[in-house]
C-alpha positions in Angstrom: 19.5 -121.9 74.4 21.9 -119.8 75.3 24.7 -122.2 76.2 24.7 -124.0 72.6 26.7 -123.4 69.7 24.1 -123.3 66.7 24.0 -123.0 63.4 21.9 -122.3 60.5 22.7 -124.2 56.8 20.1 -124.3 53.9 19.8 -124.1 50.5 17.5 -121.2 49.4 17.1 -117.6 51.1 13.3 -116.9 51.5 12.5 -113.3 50.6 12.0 -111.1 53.1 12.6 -113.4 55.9 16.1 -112.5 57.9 17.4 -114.5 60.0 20.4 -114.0 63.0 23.2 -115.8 64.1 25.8 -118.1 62.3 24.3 -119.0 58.7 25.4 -121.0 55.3 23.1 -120.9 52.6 24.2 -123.0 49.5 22.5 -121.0 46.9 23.6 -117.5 48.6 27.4 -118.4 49.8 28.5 -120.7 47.1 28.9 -119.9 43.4 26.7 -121.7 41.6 25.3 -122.9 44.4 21.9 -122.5 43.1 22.4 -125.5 41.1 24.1 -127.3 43.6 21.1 -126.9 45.6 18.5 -128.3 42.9 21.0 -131.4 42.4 20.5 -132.1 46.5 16.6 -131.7 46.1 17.1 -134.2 43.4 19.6 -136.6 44.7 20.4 -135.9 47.7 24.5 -134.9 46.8 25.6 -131.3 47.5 29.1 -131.9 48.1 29.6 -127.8 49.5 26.5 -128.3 51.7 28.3 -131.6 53.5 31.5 -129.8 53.5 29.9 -127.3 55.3 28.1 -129.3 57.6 31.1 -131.9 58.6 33.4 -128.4 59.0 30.9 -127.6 61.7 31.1 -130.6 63.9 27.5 -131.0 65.2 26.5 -132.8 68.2 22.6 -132.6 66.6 21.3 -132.0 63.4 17.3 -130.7 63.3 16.1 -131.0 60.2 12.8 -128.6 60.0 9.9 -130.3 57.8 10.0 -134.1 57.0 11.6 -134.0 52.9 14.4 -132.5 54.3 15.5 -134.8 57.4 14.8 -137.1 54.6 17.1 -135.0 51.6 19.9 -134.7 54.8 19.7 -138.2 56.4 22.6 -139.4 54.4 24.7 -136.7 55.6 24.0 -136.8 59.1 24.6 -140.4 59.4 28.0 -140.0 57.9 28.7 -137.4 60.4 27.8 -139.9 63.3 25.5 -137.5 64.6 21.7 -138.1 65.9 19.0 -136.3 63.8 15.5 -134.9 64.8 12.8 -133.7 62.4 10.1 -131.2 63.4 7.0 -132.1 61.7 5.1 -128.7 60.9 2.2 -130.5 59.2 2.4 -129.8 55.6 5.0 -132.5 55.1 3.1 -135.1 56.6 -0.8 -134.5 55.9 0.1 -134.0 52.0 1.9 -136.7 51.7 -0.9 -139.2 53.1 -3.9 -137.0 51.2 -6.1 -138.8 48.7 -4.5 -137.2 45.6 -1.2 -137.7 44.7 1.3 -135.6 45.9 2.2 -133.0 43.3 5.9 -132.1 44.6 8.7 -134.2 44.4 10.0 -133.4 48.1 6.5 -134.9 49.0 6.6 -138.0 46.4 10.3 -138.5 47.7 9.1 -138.7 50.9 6.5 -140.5 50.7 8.7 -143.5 48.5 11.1 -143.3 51.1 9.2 -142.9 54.6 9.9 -146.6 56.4 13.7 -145.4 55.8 13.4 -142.1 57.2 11.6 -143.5 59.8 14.2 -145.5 61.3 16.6 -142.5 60.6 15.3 -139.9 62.9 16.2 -140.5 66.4 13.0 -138.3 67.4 10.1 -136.8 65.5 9.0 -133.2 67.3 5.4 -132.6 65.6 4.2 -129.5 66.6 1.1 -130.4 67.7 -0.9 -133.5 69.5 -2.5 -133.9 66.4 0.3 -134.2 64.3 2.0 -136.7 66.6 -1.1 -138.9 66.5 -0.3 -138.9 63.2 3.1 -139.5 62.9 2.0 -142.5 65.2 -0.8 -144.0 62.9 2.0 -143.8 60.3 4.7 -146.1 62.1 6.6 -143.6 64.3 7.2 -145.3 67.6 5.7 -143.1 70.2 8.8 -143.5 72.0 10.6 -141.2 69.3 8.0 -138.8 69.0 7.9 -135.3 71.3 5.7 -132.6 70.8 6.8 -129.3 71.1 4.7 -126.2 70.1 6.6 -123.4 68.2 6.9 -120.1 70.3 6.0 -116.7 69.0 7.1 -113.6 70.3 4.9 -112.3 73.3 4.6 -108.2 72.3 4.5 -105.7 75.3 0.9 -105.9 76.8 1.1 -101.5 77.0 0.7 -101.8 73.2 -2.3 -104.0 72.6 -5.0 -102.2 73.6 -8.4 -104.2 74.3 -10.3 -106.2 71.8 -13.5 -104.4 73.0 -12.5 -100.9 71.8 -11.5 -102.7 68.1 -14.1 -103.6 65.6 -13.6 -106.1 62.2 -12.4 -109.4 61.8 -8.9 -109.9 60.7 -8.0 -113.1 58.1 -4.3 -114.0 57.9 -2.8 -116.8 55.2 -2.6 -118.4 52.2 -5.5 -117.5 49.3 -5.5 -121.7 48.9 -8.4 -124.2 49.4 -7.2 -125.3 52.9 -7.0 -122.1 54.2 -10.9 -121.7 53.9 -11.3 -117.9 53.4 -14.3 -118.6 51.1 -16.3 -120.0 54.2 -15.6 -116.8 56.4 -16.5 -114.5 53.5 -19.6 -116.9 53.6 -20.1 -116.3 57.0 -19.7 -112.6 56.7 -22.4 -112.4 53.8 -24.6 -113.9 56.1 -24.0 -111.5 59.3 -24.0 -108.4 57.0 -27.8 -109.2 56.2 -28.1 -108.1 60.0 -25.5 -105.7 60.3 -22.6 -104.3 59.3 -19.4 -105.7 59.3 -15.7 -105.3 58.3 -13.4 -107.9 57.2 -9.2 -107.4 56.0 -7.9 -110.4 54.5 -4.2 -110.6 54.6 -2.2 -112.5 52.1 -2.5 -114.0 48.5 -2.4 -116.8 46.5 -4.6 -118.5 43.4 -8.1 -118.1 44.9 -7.7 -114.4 44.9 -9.2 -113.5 41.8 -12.3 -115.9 42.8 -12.3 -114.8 46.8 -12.6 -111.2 45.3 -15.5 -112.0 42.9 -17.2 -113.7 45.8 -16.9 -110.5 48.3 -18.2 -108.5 45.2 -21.4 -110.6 45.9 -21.7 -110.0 49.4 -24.4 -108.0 51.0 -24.0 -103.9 50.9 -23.6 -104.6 55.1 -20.2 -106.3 54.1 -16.8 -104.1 53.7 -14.2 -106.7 52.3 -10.7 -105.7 51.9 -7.8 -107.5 50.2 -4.5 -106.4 51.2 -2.0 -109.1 49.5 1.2 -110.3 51.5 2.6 -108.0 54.4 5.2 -108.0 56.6 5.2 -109.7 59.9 5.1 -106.1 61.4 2.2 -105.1 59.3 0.8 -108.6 60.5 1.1 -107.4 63.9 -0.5 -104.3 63.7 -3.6 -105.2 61.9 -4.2 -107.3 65.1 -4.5 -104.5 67.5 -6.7 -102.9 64.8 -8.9 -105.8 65.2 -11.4 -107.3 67.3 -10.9 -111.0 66.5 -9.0 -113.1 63.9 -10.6 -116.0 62.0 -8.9 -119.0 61.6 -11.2 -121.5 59.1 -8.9 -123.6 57.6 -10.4 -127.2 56.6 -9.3 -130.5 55.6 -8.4 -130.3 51.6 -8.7 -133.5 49.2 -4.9 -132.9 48.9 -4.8 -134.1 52.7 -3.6 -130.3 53.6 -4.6 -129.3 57.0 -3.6 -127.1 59.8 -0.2 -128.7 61.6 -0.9 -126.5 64.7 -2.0 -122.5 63.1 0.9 -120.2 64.5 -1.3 -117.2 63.4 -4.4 -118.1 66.3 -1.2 -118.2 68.4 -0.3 -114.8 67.4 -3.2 -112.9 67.6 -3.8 -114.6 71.3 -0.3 -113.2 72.2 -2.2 -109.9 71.3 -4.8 -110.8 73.2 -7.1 -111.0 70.4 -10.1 -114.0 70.6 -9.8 -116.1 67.7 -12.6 -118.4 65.7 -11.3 -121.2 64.1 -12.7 -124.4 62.6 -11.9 -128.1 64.4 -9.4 -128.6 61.8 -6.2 -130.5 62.7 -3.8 -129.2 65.6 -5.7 -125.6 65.5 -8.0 -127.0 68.3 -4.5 -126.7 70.1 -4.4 -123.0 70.1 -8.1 -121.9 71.1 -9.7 -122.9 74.4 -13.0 -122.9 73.5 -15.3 -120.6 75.2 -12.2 -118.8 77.3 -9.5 -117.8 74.4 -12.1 -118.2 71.8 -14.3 -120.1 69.9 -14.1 -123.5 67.8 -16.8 -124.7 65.7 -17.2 -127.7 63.3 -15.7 -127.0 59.9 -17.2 -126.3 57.0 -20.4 -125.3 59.2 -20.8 -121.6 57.8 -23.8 -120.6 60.1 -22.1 -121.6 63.3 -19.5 -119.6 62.2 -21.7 -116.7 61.5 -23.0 -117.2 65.0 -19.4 -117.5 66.8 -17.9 -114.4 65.1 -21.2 -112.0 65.6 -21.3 -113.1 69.4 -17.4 -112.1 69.8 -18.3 -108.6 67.6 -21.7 -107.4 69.7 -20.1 -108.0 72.7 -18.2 -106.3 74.7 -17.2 -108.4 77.8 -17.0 -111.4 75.6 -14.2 -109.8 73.5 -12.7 -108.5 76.3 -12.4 -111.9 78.9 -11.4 -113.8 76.3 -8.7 -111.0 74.9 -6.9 -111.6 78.5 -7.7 -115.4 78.6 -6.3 -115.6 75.2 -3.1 -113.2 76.3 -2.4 -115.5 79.5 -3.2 -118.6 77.3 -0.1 -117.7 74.5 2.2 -116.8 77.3 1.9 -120.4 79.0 1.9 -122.2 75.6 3.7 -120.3 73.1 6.1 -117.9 74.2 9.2 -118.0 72.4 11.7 -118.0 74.8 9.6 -120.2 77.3 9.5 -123.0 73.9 13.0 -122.8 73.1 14.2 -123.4 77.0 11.5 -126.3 77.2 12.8 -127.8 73.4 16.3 -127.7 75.3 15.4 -129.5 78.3 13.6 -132.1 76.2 16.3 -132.6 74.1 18.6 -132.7 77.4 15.7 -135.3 78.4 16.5 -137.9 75.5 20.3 -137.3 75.4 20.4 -136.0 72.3 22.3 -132.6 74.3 24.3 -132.9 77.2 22.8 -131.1 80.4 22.6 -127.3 80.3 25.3 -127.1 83.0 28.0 -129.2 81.1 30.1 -127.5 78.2 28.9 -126.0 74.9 27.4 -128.3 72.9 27.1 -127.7 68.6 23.8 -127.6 67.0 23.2 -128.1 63.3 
């Protein structure tokens, strides 16, 4: 989106995450911004924030994640300007889940949601599922678009093929959604067979347990933990790998997967990838081509889909390539951020790519 003036404004920095281009982060620019920030979490008031914002001049604001198009429908409506929410999942599912929202974004939310409702000129879920959703919940499906999130598509000369790789690679959070503690199931069950090699990637409360549990495993099983890494590190333990898993379930709490940008990463490396039928991740796997989806929660089928991707060869490699050509249609970066101009050209919420710069907030 070459041909539009945008602009980045939050409230926190998130470690380790940078981030190009014109940016205003209250808590980072401002002194005492920090509290300034938990006050518009809070209230809704951040008087630097609006300055900011109004200084700016947008044409559109996007709000990313439902709590804050709700925190910064006040302002945009004083700037006379049309707002859009992408709804990543998190926002939404928790909210409706059948215990009671433990944050106060979510609670917020969830007190306020007819209001926000007719406040966002268009919701932008960021999967089928999730729009469904939004739908069930009173969003007119005339103001809801999906749009899938790109990810970057990495030079095919570096990849190498699935079939020369071996071990199954698990990327997320250590949490009760995320279901690591069915594929370390799974993996007990193929290492009575054979052996195999697992590296899960990232952290969070179930650690200590997840790691007792691998500790249980058969002697067939290698389990290892490697905490949070860098998206780079990310990227290279999918070349080293034959296949990601992906078997996240529906939690009490409502939490669920809003689309699963991780199965859309490893396909870009033309890695297969297993995943439960959990929310939007259906999205990213064409079963039996790119990968393999199996009914959540079933811990022998998945047992069953991951050995058949590890013993054989052609298997990993088709479905590598499928999965390659499958991200590059779907979720390439650059491809998504024309096709979320367009669409936004499409509701005339931004003028036509050929007319003059237009401001994004």
């Amino acid at each position: 989106m070459n041909d539009i003036d945008a602009a980045l404004f939050g409230v926190d920095s998130v470690p380790g995450i940078q981030v190009g281009g014109r940016t205003f982060v209250l808590g980072r620019d401002c002194v005492f911004g920090a509290a300034e920030g938990v006050a518009w979490k809070a209230v809704r008031r951040a008087p630097r924030l609006s300055s900011a914002v109004r200084a700016f001049r947008p044409d559109l604001v996007i709000a990313h994640h439902l709590p804050n198009a709700w925190r910064v429908a006040r302002l945009v409506e004083r700037c006379g300007v049309p707002l859009a929410a992408f709804c990543h999942g998190s926002d939404l599912l928790a909210m409706h889940g059948s215990l009671r929202p433990r944050s106060r974004a979510l609670r917020q939310l969830a007190a306020n949601w007819p209001r926000l409702v007719e406040a966002v000129e268009l919701f932008l879920p960021v999967s089928q599922f999730l729009g469904r959703r939004l739908a069930e919940n009173g969003v007119p499906t005339s103001r809801i678009a999906v749009h899938y999130l790109g990810v970057p598509i990495p030079e095919s000369a570096d990849l190498g093929s699935a079939a020369e790789r071996s071990g199954v690679l698990f990327v997320g959070r250590l949490v009760d959604n995320k279901g690591c503690d069915f594929l370390l199931r799974a993996v007990g069950e193929i290492a009575r067979e054979r052996r195999i090699e697992v590296t899960v990637v990232g952290d969070g409360p179930q650690r200590q347990a997840l790691q007792h549990l691998a500790a249980t495993l058969p002697a067939g099983a290698t389990v290892r933990f490697l905490g949070s890494q860098p998206h780079d590190s990310v990227y290279r333990l999918m070349r080293e790998h034959r296949v990601l898993c992906v078997p996240s379930v529906e939690a009490r709490s409502g939490a669920s997967e809003g689309l699963g940008l991780v199965a859309c990463e490893a396909a870009a490396h033309a890695r297969p990838v297993v995943v439960y039928d959990t929310g939007g991740l259906q999205e990213t796997v064409v079963h039996g081509e790119t990968g393999l989806v199996v009914p959540q929660r079933d811990v022998p089928e998945l047992a069953r889909a991951l050995g058949s991707v590890l013993v054989d060869d052609s298997m990993a490699t088709d479905m590598g390539r499928a999965a390659r050509l499958f991200a590059e249609e779907k979720f390439n970066l650059s491809t998504q951020a024309r096709r979320l101009r367009g669409l936004l050209a499409e509701r005339g919420l931004l003028a036509p790519q050929c007319e003059p710069e237009r401001r994004l907030g």
